[in-house]
N, C-alpha and C positions, 0 to 999 in steps of 0.2 A: 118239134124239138122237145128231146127229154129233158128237164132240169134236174140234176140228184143234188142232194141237203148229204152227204156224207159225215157220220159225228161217230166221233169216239165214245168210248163206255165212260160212265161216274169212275171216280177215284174208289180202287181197292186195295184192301188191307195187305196186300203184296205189294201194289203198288206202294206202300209206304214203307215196307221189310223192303224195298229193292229186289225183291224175286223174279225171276224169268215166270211169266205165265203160260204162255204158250195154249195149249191147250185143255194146261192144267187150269183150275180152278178158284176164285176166292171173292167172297162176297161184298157189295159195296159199303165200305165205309158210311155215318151218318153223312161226312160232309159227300162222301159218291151222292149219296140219294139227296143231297140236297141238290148240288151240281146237275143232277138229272132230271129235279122237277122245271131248274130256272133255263135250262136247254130246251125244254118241253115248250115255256112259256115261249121264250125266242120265236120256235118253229110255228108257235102257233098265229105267227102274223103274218107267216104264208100261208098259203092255197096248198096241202100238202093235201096227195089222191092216195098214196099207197107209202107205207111201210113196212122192209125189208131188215133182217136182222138177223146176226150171227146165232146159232141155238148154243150158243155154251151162256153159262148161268148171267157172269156180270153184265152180258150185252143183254140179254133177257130181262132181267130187273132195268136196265136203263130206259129198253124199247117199251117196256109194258107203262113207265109212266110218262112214256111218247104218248103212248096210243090210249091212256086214260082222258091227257087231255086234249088232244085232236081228233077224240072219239074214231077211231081209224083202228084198224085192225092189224098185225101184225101176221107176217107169212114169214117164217124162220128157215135161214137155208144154210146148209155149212158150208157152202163155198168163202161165205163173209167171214170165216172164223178167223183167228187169228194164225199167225203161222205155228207149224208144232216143231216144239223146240227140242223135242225127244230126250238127250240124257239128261238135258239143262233144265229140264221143266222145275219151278220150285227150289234152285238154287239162288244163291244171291251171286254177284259177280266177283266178290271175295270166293266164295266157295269154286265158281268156274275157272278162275284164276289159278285157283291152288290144282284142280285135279285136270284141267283141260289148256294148261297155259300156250300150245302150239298154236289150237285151234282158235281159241279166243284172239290171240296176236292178229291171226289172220281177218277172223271176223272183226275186227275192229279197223283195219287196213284195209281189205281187201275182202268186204261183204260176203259178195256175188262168188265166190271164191270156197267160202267155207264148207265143210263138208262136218257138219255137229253130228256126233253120231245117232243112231235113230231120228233125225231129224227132216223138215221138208229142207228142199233148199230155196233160196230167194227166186230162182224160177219157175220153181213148180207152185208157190206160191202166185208167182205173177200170170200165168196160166190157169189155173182154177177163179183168181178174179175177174179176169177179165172173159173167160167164158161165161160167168156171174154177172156181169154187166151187160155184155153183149144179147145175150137172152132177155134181159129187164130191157134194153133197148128195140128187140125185135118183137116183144109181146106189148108195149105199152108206146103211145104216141103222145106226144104234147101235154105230157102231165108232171107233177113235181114230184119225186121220191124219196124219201127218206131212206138209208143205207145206216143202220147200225154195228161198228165194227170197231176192231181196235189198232192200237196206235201202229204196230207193223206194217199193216197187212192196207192200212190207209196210206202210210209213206209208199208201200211197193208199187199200188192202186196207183196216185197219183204221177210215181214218177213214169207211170207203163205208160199213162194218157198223154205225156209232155214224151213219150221216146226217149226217155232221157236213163242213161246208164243206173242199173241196179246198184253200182258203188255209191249210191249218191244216198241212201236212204240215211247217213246222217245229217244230211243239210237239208231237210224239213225236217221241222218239230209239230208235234201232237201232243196238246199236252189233254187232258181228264173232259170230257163233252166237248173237244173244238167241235166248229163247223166248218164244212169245206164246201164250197156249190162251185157242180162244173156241169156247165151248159154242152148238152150234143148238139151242136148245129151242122148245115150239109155240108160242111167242108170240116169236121170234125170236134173233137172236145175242146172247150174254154174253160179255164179253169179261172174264176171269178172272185173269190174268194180260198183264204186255206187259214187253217188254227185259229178261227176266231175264238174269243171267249169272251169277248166282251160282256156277255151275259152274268157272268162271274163277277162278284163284288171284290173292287181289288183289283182286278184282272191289269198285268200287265201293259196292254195295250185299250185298255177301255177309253 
């Protein structure tokens, strides 16, 4: 039985502009890399064998001080990237509002639905991860893994594991380093845990 540690990247400076990221870029804020040393600490009171991590930058800086202090090495793969949002990449939702208002109606309605121009769509998103997974399932046996990725591409992840409809990905939240652990056992995925942060001073639900 695989266990995966699924975590989102530190807070970035988009993340604070309200920008679509996508597969565009932006580096973590002081408090991201704070967020990512105290996530690091968390993971470090499991038995963590292998970490896994989207190669765009802010999952990069997250996973690297994963793996400074679980001494653990990082394997980067873009299946885990986030999804690409193509003309949206770097807009804020004011600005998507103004020049895409049909499109956005719908992606706000009806997700699975949307069609953002140069864009992936929520399926072929949920198809590249879960070939991602399934591969980390058929090469590694009985070990814990760590999965560095971000908040989309975690919601599509999760709801693929539960079969539960792509219209749903606003009813999970991910907010800045959650942790999500979902157990593969021989009758399928447990999902154990989702959005922790406890780690986070303040947090929410701490």
């Amino acid at each position: 039985m695989n266990t995966f540690f699924i975590v989102r990247h530190g807070e970035t400076f988009w993340n604070i502009d309200g920008r679509t990221q996508g597969h565009g870029d932006s580096k973590l804020t002081e408090n991201g890399i704070e967020q990512a040393r105290k996530l690091a600490k968390k993971l470090s009171k499991y038995n963590i064998d292998y970490i896994y991590s989207s190669d765009l930058g802010r999952t990069i800086q997250t996973s690297e001080m994963i793996s400074d202090t679980l001494n653990r090495k990082v394997e980067y793969k873009e299946n885990l990237r986030e999804i690409n949002f193509g003309d949206w990449e770097g807009l804020t939702i004011e600005e998507i509002k103004r020049s895409y208002q049909d499109v956005y109606t719908v992606w706000r309605n009806n997700p699975h639905k949307a069609l953002i121009p140069k864009a992936e769509s929520l399926y072929e998103l949920k198809k590249r991860l879960l070939t991602c997974i399934n591969e980390l399932n058929e090469k590694h046996d009985n070990s814990n893994i760590v999965l560095v990725s971000h908040g989309m591409s975690i919601k599509v992840l999760l709801l693929s594991l539960l079969e539960s409809e792509l219209s749903n990905i606003y009813r999970i939240k991910q907010d800045n380093t959650a942790l999500n652990i979902v157990e593969f056992r021989d009758y399928g995925p447990v999902i154990i845990k989702t959005n922790d942060t406890s780690h986070l001073e303040g947090g929410k639900y701490e």
